[in-house]
N, C-alpha and C positions, 0 to 999 in steps of 0.2 A: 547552773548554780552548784557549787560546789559543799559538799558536807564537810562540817568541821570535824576531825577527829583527834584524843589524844593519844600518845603515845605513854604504855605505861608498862613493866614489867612484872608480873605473875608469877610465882614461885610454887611451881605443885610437884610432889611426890610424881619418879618415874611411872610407876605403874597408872597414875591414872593419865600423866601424858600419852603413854601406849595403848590404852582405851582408848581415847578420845583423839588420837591421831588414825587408828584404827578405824574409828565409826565413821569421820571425817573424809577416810580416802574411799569407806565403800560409801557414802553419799556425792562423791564426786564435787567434794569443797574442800578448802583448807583447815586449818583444824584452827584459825585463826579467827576464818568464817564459823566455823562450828560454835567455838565459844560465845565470840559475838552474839551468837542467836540464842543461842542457852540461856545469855545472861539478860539478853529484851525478853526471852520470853519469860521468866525468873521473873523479872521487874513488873511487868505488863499483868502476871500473873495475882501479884501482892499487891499493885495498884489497884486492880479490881474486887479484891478481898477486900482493902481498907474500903473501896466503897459502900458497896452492900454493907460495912457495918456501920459506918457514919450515916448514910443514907434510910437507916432503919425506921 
């Protein structure tokens, strides 16, 4: 099974590309993967926050 994914362009300030290409090459990913995970874990993060407060 194959994952759907979209293709979309990102527009950030060099200096934080050269951080986060940095961090990406000493974790031995891409920094395409890097973001990726930033931004599940971002989402994952606030999804869980809006629970506990709906869930109150």
């Amino acid at each position: 099974m194959t994952k759907e994914r979209i293709r979309f362009t990102l527009r950030i300030p060099d200096n934080i590309y050269e951080k986060l290409n940095t961090l990406a090459k000493k974790q031995g990913v891409s920094c395409n993967s890097l973001i990726s995970t930033i931004l599940f874990d971002y989402v994952n993060k606030k999804e869980h926050k809006h629970e506990r407060v709906t869930n109150f």
